[in-house]
C-alpha positions as CSV (number, residue, x, y, z in Angstrom):
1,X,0.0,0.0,0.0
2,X,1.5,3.5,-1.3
3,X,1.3,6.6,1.1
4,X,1.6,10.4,0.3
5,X,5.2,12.2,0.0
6,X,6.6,12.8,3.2
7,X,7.4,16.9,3.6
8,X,7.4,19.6,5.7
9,X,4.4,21.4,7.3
10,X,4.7,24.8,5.0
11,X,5.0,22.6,2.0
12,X,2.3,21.0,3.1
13,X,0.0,24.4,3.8
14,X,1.0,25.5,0.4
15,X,-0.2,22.9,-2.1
16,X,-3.4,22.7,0.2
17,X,-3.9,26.1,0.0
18,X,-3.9,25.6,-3.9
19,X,-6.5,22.9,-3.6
20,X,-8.9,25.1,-1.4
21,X,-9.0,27.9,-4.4
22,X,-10.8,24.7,-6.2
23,X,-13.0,23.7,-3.3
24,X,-13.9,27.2,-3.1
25,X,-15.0,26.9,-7.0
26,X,-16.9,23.6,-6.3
27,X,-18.4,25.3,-3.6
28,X,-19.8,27.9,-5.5
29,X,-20.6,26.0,-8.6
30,X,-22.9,23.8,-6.4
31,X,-24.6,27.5,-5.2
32,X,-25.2,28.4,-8.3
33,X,-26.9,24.7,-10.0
34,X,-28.7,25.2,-6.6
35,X,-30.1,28.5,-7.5
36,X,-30.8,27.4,-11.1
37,X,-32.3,24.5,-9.3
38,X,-34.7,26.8,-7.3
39,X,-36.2,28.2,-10.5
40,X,-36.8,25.0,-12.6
41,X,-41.0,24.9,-13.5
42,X,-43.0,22.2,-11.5
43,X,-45.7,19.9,-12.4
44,X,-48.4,19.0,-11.1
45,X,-48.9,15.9,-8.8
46,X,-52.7,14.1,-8.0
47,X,-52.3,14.9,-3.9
48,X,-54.9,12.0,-3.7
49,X,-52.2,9.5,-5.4
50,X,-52.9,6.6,-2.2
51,X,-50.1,5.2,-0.3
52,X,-49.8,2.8,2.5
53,X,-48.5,3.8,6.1
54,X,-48.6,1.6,8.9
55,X,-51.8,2.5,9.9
56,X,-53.7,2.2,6.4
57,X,-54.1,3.9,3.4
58,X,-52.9,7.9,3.4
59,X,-53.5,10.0,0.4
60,X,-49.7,11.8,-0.7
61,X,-50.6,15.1,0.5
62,X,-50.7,14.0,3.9
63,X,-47.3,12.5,3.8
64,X,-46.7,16.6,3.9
65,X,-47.7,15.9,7.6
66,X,-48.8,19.9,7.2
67,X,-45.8,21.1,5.8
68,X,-45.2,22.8,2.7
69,X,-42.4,20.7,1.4
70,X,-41.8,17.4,1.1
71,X,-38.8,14.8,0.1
72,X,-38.9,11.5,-0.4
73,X,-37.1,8.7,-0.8
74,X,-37.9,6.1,-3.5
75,X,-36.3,2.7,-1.8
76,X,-36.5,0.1,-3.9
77,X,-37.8,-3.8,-2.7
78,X,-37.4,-7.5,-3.5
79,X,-40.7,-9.0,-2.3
80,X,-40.5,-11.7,-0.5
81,X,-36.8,-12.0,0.1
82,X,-34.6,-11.5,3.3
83,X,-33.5,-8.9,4.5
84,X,-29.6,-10.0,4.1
85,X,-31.0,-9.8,-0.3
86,X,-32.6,-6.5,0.1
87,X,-31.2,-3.2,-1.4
88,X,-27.9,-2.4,-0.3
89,X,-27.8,1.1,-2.0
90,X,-30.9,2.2,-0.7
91,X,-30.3,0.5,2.8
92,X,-27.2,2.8,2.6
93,X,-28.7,6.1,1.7
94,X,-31.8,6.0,4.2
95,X,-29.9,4.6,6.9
96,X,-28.2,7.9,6.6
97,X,-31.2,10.4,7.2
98,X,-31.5,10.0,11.2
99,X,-31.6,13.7,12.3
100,X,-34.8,15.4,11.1
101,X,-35.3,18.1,13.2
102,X,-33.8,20.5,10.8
103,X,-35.1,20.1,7.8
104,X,-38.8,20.8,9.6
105,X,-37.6,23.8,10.7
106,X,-37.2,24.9,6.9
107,X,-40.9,23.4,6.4
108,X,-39.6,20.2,4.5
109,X,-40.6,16.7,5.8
110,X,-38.7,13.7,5.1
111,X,-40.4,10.6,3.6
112,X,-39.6,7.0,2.2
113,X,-41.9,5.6,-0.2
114,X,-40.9,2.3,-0.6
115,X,-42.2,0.0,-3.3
116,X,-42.6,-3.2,-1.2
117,X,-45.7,-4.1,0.9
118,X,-46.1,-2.9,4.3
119,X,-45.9,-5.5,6.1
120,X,-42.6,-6.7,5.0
121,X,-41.0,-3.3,4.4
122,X,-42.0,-1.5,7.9
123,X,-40.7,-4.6,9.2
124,X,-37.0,-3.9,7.7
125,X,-37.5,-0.3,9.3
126,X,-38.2,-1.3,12.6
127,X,-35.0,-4.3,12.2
128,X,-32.2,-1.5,10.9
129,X,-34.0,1.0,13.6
130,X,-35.3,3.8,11.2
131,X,-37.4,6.1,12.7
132,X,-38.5,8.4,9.4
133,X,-41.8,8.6,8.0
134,X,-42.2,5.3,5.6
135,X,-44.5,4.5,3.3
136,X,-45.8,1.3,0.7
137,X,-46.5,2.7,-2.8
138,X,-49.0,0.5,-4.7
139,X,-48.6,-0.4,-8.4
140,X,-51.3,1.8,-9.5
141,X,-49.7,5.0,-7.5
142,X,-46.3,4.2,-8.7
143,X,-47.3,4.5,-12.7
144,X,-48.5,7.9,-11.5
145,X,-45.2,8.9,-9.2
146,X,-42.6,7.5,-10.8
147,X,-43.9,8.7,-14.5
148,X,-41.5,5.7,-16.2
149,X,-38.6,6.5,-13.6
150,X,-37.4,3.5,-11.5
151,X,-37.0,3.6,-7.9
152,X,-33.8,4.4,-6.3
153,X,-35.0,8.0,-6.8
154,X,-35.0,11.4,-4.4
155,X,-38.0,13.5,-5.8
156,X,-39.4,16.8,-3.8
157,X,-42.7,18.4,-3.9
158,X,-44.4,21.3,-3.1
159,X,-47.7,21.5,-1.6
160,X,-49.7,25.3,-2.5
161,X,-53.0,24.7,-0.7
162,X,-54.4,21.1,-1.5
163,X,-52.6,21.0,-4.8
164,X,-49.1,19.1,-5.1
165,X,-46.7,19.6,-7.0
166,X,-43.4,18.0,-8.4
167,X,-40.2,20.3,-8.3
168,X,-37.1,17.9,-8.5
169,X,-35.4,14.8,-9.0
170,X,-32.7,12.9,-9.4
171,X,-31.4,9.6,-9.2
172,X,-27.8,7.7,-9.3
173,X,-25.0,9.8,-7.9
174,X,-27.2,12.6,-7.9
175,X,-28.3,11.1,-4.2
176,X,-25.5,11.5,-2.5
177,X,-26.2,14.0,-0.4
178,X,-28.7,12.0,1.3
179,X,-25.3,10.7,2.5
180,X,-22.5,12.2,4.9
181,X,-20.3,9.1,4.7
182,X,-19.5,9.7,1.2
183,X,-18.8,13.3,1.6
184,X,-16.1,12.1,4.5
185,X,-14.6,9.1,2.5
186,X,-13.5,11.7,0.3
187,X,-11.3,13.6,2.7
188,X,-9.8,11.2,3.5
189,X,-6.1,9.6,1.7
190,X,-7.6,6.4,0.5
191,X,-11.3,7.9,-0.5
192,X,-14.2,5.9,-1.0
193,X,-11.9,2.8,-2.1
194,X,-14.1,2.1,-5.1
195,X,-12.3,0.9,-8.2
196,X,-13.4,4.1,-10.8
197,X,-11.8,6.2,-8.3
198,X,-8.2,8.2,-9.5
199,X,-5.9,7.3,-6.6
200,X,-2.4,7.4,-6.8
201,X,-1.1,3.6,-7.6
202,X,-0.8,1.1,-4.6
203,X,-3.7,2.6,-3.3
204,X,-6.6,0.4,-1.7
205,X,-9.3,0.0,-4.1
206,X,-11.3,-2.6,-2.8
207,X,-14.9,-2.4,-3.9
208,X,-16.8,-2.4,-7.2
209,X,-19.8,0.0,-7.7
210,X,-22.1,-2.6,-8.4
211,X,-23.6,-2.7,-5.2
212,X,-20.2,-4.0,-3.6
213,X,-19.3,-1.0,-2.1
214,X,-22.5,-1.6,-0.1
215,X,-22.1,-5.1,0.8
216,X,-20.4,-7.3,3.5
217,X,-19.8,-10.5,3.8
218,X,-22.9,-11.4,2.0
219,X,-25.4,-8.7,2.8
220,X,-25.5,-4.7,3.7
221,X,-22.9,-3.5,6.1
222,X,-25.4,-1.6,8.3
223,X,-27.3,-4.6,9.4
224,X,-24.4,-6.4,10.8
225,X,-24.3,-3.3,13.8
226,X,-28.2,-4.7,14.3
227,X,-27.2,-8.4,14.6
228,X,-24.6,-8.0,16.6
229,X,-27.4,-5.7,19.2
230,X,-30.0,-8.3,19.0
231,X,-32.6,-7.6,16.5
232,X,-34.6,-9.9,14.3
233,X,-34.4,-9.4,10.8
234,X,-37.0,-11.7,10.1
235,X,-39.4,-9.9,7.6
236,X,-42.3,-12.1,8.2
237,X,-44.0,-15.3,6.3
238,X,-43.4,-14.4,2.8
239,X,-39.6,-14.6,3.3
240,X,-39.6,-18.4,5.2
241,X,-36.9,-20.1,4.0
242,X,-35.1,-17.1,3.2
243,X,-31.7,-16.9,5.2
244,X,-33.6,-15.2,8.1
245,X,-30.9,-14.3,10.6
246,X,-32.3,-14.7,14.3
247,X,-30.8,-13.0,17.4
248,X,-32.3,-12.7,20.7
């Protein structure tokens, strides 16, 4: 494994210094596509589309929960499957969004609308610990949500009154701020460790980006912290047979 050039602290300051003029750039780049963003033209959204919370069916504008703005998180699902085989990207971008409190203060609610059934998906929330709004979208309200996009998908809406409306989205890497650990990986001298990365050779680049990088030792990395405290990831009857892992 290759580390950087040894050198002295004001050699050091110096070419960091350089590199901050750029992160300065990228800083205000990402202002200004958020500013463009900001003025993009919305459509409009049927605020009746029905979902499924835990307690029954709720019509989309009151996944609002009274706010004016809401994002949501389109998790994708394999029905009937165990939890070690569901979706390790989107188990690692929602397990990320714990602290909630400030985006209600700017009038925005956080939602996932997940495309499995209820039963089994709340069931994976309440395993990994999640505490966000979640919701079950049913065939005939994805068709009108997702509007030929897949899930995997951030989207946010505006709500004027009891009319709803669509103002972003964006899928791939485009989700990565729903993330911190990425933003961190890339301080750091070895990055995310992900083979597309440019890293100086000798480098560690231990993980592929097709859903690798999410993985390990045979399911997503964030549920081994839950076995290891005790919780059942058993995901109910449809998954019997399945791998389901057991602690008590």
């Amino acid at each position: 494994m290759s580390t950087p050039t040894i050198t002295d602290r004001e050699t050091w300051q110096k070419q960091l210094d350089e590199l901050r003029v750029r992160e300065k750039a990228h800083t205000h780049e990402g202002d200004a596509i958020a500013a463009a963003r900001r003025r993009l033209p919305m459509v409009e959204v049927d605020p009746s589309t029905p979902l499924t919370g835990v307690d029954g069916p709720v019509p989309l504008i009151d996944v609002f929960e009274g706010r004016t703005q809401l994002f949501a998180s389109y998790h994708m699902w394999h029905t009937g499957r165990s939890a070690a085989d569901q979706c390790e990207g989107c188990t690692f971008f929602t397990g990320q969004v714990l602290e909630l409190s400030y985006l209600h203060s700017r009038d925005v609610t956080f939602a996932v609308l997940c495309q499995g059934p209820i039963e089994e998906s709340s069931r994976y929330r309440d395993f990994m610990g999640w505490r966000m709004p979640w919701y079950s979208v049913p065939a005939e309200s994805a068709d009108a949500l997702l509007a030929g996009r897949g899930y995997g998908m951030a989207a946010c809406y505006l709500r004027d009154g009891d009319r709803v409306f669509e103002t972003y989205w964006t899928t791939g890497r485009g989700v990565e701020p729903m993330t911190p650990t990425y933003g961190m990986l890339d301080m750091t001298v070895h990055g995310r460790q992900e083979q597309w990365e440019d890293s100086p050779e000798g480098r560690p680049r231990r993980f592929r980006v097709d859903g690798d990088q999410f993985r390990l030792d045979g399911r997503p990395t964030s549920q081994w912290a839950r076995l290891a405290a005790g919780r059942d990831d058993d995901l109910g009857p449809a998954e019997a047979g399945h791998g389901a892992h057991h602690c008590h």
